[in-house]
Each structure stands twice: as structure tokens, then as C-alpha cells.
N, C-alpha and C positions, 0 to 999 in steps of 0.2 A: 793357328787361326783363332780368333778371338768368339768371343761369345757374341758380340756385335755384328762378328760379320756372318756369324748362322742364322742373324736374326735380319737380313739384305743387307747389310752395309754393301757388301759384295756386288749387288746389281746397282748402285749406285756412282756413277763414277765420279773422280776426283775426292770429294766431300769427306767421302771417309775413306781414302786411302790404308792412313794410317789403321785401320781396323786388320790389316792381312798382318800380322804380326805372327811368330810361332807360337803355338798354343799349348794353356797350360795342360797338364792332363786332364783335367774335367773339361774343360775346352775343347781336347781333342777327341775324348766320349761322345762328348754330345754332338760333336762337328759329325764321327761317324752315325750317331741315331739319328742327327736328320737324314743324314743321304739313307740309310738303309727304311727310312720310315719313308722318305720321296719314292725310292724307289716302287719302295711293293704297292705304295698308288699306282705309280705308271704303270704298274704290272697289271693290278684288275682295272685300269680305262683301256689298259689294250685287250686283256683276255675280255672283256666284256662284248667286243668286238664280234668275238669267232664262237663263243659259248653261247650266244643269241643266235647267230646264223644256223649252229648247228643243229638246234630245237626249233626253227622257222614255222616247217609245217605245223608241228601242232601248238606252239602260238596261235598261230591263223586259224586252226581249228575250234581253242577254247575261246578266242574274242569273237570270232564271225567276221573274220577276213576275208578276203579272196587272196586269189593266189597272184592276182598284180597287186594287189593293193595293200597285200602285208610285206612286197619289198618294203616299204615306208618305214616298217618298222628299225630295218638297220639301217634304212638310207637317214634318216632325221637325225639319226646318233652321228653319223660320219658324218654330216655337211657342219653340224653343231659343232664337233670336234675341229673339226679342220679350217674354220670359220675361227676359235677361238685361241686357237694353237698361237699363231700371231700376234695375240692382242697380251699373251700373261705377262711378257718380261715387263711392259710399260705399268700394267695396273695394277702390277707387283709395287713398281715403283709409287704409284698413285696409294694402296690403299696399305702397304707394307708386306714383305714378304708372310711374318705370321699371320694378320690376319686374311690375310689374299688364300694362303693356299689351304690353311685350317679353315674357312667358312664350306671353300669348295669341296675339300674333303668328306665333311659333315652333310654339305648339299648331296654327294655323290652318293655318299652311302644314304640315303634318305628315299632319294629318287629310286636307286635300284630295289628299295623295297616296295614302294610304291608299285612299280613296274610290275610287280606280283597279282596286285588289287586291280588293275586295269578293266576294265567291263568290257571296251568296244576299243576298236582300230584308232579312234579321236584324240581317244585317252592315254591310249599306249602311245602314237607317235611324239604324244606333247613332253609324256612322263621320258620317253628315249631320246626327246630334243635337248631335257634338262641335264635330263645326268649325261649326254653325252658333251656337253655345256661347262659343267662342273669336271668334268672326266679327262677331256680335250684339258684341261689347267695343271692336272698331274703330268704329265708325258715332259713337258718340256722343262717347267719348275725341275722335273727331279734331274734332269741334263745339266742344267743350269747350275747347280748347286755343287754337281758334279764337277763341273771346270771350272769353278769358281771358289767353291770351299777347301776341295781337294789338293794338298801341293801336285806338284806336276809328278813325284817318284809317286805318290797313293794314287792317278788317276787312271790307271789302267784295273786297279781293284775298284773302283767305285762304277766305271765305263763295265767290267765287266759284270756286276749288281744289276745293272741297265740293262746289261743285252740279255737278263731273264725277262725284259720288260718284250723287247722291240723285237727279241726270235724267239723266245722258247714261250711266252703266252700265246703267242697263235699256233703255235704247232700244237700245243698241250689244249688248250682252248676245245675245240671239238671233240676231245678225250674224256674231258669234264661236262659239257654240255650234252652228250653223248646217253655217258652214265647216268647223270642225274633225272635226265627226263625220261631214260626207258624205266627206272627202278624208283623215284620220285615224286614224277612230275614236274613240267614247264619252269612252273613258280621256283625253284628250288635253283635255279642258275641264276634267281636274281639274292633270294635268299644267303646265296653261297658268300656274298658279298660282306656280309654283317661280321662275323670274327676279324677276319683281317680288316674292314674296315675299323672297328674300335680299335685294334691293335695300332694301327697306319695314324689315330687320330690321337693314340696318348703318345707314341712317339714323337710326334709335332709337337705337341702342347707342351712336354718335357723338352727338347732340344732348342726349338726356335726361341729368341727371345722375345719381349715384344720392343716394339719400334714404332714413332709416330706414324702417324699416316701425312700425306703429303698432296692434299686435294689441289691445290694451287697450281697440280699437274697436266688437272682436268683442263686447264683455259689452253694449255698449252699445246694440248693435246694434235696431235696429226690427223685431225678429223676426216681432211679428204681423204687421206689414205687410207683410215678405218675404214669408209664409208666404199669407196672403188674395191678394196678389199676382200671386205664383206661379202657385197653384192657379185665380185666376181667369182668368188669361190664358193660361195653358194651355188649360181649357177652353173658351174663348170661341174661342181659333186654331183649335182642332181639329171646333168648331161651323160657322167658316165654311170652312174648307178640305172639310168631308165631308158638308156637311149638304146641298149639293141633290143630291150622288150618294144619301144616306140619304132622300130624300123630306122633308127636313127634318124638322115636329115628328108625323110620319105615324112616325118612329123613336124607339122607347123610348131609345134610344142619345142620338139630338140633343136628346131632351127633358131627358133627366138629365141633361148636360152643360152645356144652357142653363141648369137651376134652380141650378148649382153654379156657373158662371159669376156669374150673377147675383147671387146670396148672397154668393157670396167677396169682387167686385170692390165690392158694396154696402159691407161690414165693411172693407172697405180703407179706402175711402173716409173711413166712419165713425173708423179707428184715425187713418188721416193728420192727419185735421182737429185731433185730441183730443192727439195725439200732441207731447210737446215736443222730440224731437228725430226729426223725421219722417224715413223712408226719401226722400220727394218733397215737397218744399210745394207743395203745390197750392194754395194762397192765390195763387199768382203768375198762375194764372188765372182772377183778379177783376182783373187788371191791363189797361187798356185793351187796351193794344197786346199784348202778350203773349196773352189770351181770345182777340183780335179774329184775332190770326197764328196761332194755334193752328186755331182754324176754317178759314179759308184753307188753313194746310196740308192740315188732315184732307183738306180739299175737292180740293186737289193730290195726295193720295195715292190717293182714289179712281178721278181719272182715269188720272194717269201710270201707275197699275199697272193699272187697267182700261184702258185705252188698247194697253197690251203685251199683253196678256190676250187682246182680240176680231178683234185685227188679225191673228195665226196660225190663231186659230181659224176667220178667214174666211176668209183665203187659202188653207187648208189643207181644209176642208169643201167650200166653194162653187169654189173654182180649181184644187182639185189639187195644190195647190205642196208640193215637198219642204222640208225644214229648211233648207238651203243654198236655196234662190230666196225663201222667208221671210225670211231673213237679209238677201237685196240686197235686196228692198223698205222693211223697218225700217232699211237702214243708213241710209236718209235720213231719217230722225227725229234718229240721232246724230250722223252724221260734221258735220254742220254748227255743233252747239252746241260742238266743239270748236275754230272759228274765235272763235264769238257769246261763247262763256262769260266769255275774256279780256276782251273790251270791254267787259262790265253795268260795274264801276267805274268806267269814263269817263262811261257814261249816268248813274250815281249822285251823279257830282257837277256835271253839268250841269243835271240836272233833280230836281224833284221825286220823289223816291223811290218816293209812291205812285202818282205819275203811271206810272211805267214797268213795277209792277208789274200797274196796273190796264190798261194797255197791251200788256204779256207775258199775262195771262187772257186778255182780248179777242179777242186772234191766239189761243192755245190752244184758244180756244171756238170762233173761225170753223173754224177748222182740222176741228173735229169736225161741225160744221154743214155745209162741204161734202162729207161724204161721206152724206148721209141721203136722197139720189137716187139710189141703187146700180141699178146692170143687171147681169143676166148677164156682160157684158163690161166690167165697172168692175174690174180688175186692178192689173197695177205701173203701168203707164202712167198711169194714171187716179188713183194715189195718189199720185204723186210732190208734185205742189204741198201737196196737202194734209199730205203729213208734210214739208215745205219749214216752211210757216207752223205746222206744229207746233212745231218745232225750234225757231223764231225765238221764238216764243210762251214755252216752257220756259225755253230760255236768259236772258230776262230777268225769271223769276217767281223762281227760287231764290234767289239772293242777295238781291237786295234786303228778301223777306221775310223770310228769318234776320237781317239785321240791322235791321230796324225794329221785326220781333217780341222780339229779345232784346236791346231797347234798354234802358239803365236796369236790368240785370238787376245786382243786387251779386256779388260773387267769390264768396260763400259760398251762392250760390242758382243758380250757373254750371251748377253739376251736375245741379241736379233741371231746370232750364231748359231743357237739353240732351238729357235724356233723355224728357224730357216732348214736346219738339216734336220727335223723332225716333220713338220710339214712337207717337205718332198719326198721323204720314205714314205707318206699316208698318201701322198696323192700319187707318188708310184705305183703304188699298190693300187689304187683306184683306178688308174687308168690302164694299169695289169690285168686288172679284173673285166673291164670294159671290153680291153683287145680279146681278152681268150673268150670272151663269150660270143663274139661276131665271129674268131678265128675258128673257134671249133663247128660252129654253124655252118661255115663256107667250107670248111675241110669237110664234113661231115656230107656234105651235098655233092660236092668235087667227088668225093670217092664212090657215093651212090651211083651218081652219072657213068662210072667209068666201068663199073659191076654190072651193071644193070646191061650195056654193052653186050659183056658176056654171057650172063643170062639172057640168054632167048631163047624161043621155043623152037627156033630151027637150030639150035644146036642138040643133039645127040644124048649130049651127059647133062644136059639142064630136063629133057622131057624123059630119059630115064630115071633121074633122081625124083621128076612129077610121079612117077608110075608106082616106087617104092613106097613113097609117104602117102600114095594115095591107098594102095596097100596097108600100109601100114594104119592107118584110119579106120580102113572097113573092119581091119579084123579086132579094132579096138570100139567099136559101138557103132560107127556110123554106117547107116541102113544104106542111104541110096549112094550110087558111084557118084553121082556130078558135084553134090555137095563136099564126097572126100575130097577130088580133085580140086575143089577151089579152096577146101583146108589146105589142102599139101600148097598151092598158088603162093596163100598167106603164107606160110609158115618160113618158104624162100623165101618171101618179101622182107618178110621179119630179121632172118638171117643175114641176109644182104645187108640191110640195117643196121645190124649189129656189128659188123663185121664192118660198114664204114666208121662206124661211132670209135669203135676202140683205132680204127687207124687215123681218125682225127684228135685223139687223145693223144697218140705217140708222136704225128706232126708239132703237138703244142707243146709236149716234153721237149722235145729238139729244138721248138722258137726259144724258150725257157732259160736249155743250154748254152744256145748263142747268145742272148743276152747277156749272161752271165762271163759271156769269153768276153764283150764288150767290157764287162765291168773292171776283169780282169785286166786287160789295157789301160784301161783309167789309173788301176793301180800303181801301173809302174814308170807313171808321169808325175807320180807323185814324190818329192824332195822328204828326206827323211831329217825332220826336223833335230835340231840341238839339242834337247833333251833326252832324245829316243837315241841320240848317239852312241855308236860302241856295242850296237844290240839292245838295251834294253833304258832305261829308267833308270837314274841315279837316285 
């Protein structure tokens, strides 16, 4: 690969073909510094993600949030992100690959300091709209670079450099965020930022060449379809990020936003198809493999982000645990794909590609299946294996589905291909996130209902066990009988409570699993492309 083509020839189609030539050794250097310099962008815009969520509350503490109104804070980063995922491959093309993704790099890390100074909710949502703006431009550039700079025998090393981006940052994400604000402070998850960001930014500067810019792109531009785009994935992020706090379509708010959603992302749809030089081809998913990976993903984005999603919320509702003991329990979901990750290209050329991806689901799925027996005292102890075989499960689902799914993908469809099966892992997760939060709500009431049955005061063993704890009350301070008695009332109610919550947890580990058996089917409609033939990469 040329020096030319680390610096976009590569996202350009036709023009410079000639640019994909084999490369000299210093060629082949810096072809590897850009992707490992792409990468660990897309590594901190995605941990940026889960290391914000996991400090939330006391964000909202030092600006003077509420506790609706500092969702905002992650919800402005994700609609920005997922809004702009779409638009990089084209004004990559527009403004060139260097300085396209070296401005936004510099932006990111700029912003995320910012993010530290924030005063008020105003401030911070605008500073988490920018960098998630700038951030949202890392994720798919470094995909892109990846199928595009990489021969096909290096793309399952490069694809697996990525999947420390797209699984093992949000597993690790609340580990880091966790730590740094119980022993730190808040600020210090935005701080975290600044090393690897210099590092990410001389890497660019070193590897990318420069290349003209190509404004002439602008006129040409698929305006309708930025613009339907836009607007509908705006409002569709801001429909699941807010709508089971809003009672969903019970809010004139959620219902306008879904009919504008819907409308927009419909006329999008309609402009791309009709359109001859489309913002996205989506024609590529009529593409076996391509369709088939794309599902699979989605199906991976709703777990891995609902996955991060229900495991604080339990531990943190049903055990108490602060952010830092949250943190060591998830750190075993990550720290291990950071051994496993390196190895998928040795599995990818010994075996069957879909074999190992249909074998990483499996593990992902068991993983979730053993926790759908929960007790009281099912804590860190009792999750360890099972984020063990999560870990193992992940570590070998990433790569090899990026590269079976964007097999056969041409150089001038790199871009919509990349942002396509990147954007539907973020909105799987989004819309992951959305389901378990209504899911666990209605399971959690469903079980109450059904407890609550057997507790009554005409049963026997419910006004015996009143009599103990009421007991138990008086001879621990409280004076008169009728007020123990309506402690001990509470104290069932509470339990009851408790005791539906953890079995709406295990129902949502089990939707989780299934999912992920769906994915598993995806997988094995998938054609094992020509190059992955024989087992592995030539």
C-alpha cells in the first residue's frame, strides 16, 4: 500500500486506483501507524461513552443537574455521534482523509478537556455534543482504513485492534470511570483523555500524508439525504435515550419525535435508493453477507451495550455497590479480551470463520443464561465466571464478523459499509438500552403483582413472620407495638421488592441470551467468503 493511499486515496474511488500497489517497507510502517493510531481514537470515542455514564451521578452533583436532566449529558454525545457516523466517509472525501480526521482528533481531545471546566448542565451538554461530534468521526474512519489500507491476509489483525474499540472499551469503560472518580474526582474521566489523545494525534500526523482537499464535493453533495438523515436519527436517539423516563407514547414529546423520526428516516430511505450518488448505498444490504452481518451486529449492539447497561444497574439497586466496586466486578468482562483479542486471527486461520463466530455468540449467550437464577446474594463472587465466558464469548464475535461481513465490499463502497455496520451496532445498543429499561420496569411490577398475591395477611406465615420482625424491632429500640408492626409491614414490602427486582434482572439476562441465539442464526446464513477459504486468510 502506498503512501498515497494512507493519506485517502483509498476512499476515493476509481481516480486513484493505481494508489493500492504493495508497499514499500516504510509504507507498510506507517500504513500499520495509521490503523493503530485510528484505532485507539475509536477506542477513547467509544470508552468515552461508558466512563461518563459510570460517574453520572456525581457529574449532576458538581454542575447542579437533576437527575432527569443530566441524562442529557450522555444522551447529546450519542445523538451527535450517531448523527455524524454517516456523514465521515463523504467529508473525508470533501475535506481529505488527513485533514478530516487530524482536525477532529484535536477537536476531541480539546473538547474532552473542556468537559472538565463545565459550570452548569448548558455547558456541559453543548461541550458533550462537540466532542461526541468529533468522537462519533474516530469509530468509523478507523474501520474504514481498516478494509481499505489492510491487504485482506492483515485484516483480521487490524479488525481485531478495532474490537478493543467496539467490546472491550465499554466493558473496561466503568472500570476506569469507576476508579477515577471515587479516588480523583469526576473531572479526571475527562482528563484521562489527554496522553492517548497526543499519542493518537502524532501518530496521524506521522502516517497520513497530506492530500488536497476536494470542496467541489460540497455542490454535489446528497443534501436531502444529510438533511432526512440527520433529523431522523436525531430524533429516534433522543426517542430511546428519554422515552421510558417520558412514559413513552403516554408523552406528546415521545410521540412527535417518533412521527418525525419515522417520516424522516422513511424519505431517507426513499432519497438513497433513487439517489445516483447516494450519501450511503444501502443496496449493500441486499448483500448476503453484508444483510446477514449487519443483523448479527445490530444483535451484538443490543446486547454488549445492554449488557453494560443492567449489570450497574443491579449491582448498584439490588447490592449497594458504589462506582469504583462496579468497576472491579465489570473489570472481568474486559481485562481478559485484552489477552483473547490478539489470538481471534490465529483462530481465523485455523478454523472456519463462522464456526468461531457462531462459537463466540454461544459463549456470549451462555454467559447471559447463567445469571437468570439470581438470589439475594448473587453479587461479585457469583458473576465472576459468568463475565469470564462473557469476555471469551465477545473476544472472538468482533473481528471475525467485520471481516466476513465486509467481505467483497469494493473501495468505493468502504465508506458507506463502514459507517453502516458501525452506526447499527450504536443504534442496537441504543435501542437495547431503551428495551431493558421498559423490560425491567414491567418485569419488576409483573413479579410484584404476583408476590404480593402471597403475601397476605390471611395467610399464616406472612402474619407470623409480621409478629417476628415486629419483635424483632421492639427489642432493638422501638417503644410502642403499632409503630414496630408497621416497621416489620415495611420492611416485607421492601423485600418483596427486592426480591421482584433481582427476578426482573434474571428475566432480562435470559431476553439477552435469546437475542444473542438469534444472532447466532444470522451467523450461519452467512457464505464464507474466498479469501477466509480453507480456514483462515492467505
Amino acid at each position: 500500500m502506498s503512501a498515497q493511499a494512507v493519506s485517502g486515496a483509498a476512499f476515493v474511488p476509481n481516480d486513484n486506483a493505481q494508489a493500492a500497489k504493495p508497499a514499500a517497507p516504510e509504507g507498510s510502517a506507517k500504513m500499520w501507524i495509521a490503523v493503530v493510531g485510528s484505532t485507539l481514537g475509536a477506542f477513547m470515542a467509544v470508552l468515552n461513552i461508558q466512563i461518563v455514564n459510570a460517574s453520572l451521578a456525581d457529574i449532576q452533583g458538581a454542575i447542579g443537574a437533576g437527575i432527569d436532566d443530566g441524562g442529557w449529558i450522555s444522551t447529546s454525545y450519542l445523538i451527535a455521534e450517531i448523527v455524524v457516523i454517516p456523514l465521515t466517509a463523504w467529508l473525508a472525501r470533501v475535506f481529505s482523509v488527513r485533514a478530516y480526521l487530524l482536525t477532529n482528533a484535536v477537536l476531541f481531545m480539546v473538547f474532552s478537556i473542556a468537559c472538565a471546566f463545565a459550570q452548569n448542565l448548558g455547558q456541559m451538554i453543548v461541550l458533550r455534543a462537540i466532542q461526541g461530534f468529533t468522537g462519533g468521526v474516530l469509530i468509523p474512519m478507523a474501520f474504514t482504513i481498516i478494509i481499505t489500507l489492510l491487504p485482506k491476509a492483515k485484516q483480521p489483525v487490524g479488525l481485531a485492534l478495532f474490537a478493543l474499540s467496539a467490546t472491550f472499551a465499554p466493558a473496561i469503560g466503568p472500570t476506569i470511570g469507576g476508579y477515577l472518580t471515587e479516588n480523583w474526582g469526576w473531572e479526571f474521566i475527562f482528563y484521562v483523555n489527554l496522553v492517548p489523545g497526543v499519542l493518537m494525534i502524532a501518530m496521524l500526523w506521522f502516517s497520513l500524508d497530506r492530500a488536497p482537499m476536494n470542496l467541489s464535493l460540497l455542490r454535489q453533495g446528497d443534501w436531502a439525504g444529510i438533511a432526512t438523515m440527520a433529523i431522523g436519527l436525531a430524533a429516534l436517539q433522543t426517542v430511546l435515550e428519554e422515552g421510558n423516563k417520558e412514559d413513552w407514547f403516554g408523552s406528546d414529546f415521545i410521540t412527535r419525535l417518533s412521527v418525525i423520526a419515522a417520516i424522516s428516516l422513511s424519505l431517507f430511505v426513499w432519497v438513497e435508493l433513487r439517489s445516483d450518488k447516494p450519501l450511503l448505498n444501502l443496496r449493500l444490504l441486499a448483500r448476503r453477507n453484508f444483510g446477514f452481518g449487519i443483523l448479527a451486529n445490530f444483535l451484538l449492539g443490543i446486547v454488549l451495550y445492554g449488557s453494560v447497561f443492567i449489570l450497574p444497574v443491579y449491582l448498584a439497586r439490588v447490592q449497594g455497590y458504589n462506582s469504583e466496586q462496579i468497576g472491579m466486578v465489570l473489570a472481568w468482562t474486559g481485562l481478559p479480551q485484552l489477552v483473547l483479542i490478539p489470538l481471534v486471527p490465529l483462530l481465523m486461520k485455523r478454523f472456519d470463520v463462522r464456526m468461531v463466530i457462531a462459537a463466540g455468540f454461544a459463549l456470549f449467550a451462555a454467559s447471559n443464561f447463567m445469571n437468570v437464577h439470581m438470589t439475594v446474594n448473587y453479587a461479585s463472587d457469583q458473576l465472576l465466571w459468568p463475565n469470564v465466558v462473557r469476555a471469551v464469548g465477545q473476544a472472538m464475535v468482533f473481528a471475525p464478523l467485520s471481516a466476513i461481513a465486509t467481505s467483497g465490499i469494493e473501495q468505493e463502497n468502504a465508506g458507506s459499509a463502514s459507517a453502516l455496520f458501525n452506526m447499527i451496532r450504536n443504534l442496537g445498543g441504543a435501542i437495547g438500552i431503551a428495551v431493558l429499561q421498559t423490560f425491567l420496569t414491567k418485569r419488576e411490577q409483573y413479579h410484584s403483582n404476583v408476590m404480593v398475591q402471597s403475601v397476605s395477611m390471611f395467610e399464616e406465615a406472612t402474619r407470623d413472620r409480621i409478629d417476628r420482625l415486629t419483635a424483632y424491632f421492639l427489642s432493638h429500640g422501638v417503644a410502642d407495638h403499632a409503630t414496630a408492626a408497621h416497621k416489620a409491614v415495611i420492611a416485607i414490602a421492601l423485600r418483596v421488592r427486592q426480591q421482584a427486582n433481582i427476578m426482573a434482572f434474571s428475566d432480562a439476562f435470559y431476553f439477552l441470551g435469546v437475542a444473542l441465539i438469534v444472532a447466532l442464526a444470522a451467523t450461519l446464513l452467512l457464505k464464507k467468503p474466498d479469501h477466509l477459504a480453507g480456514g483462515g486468510a492467505h
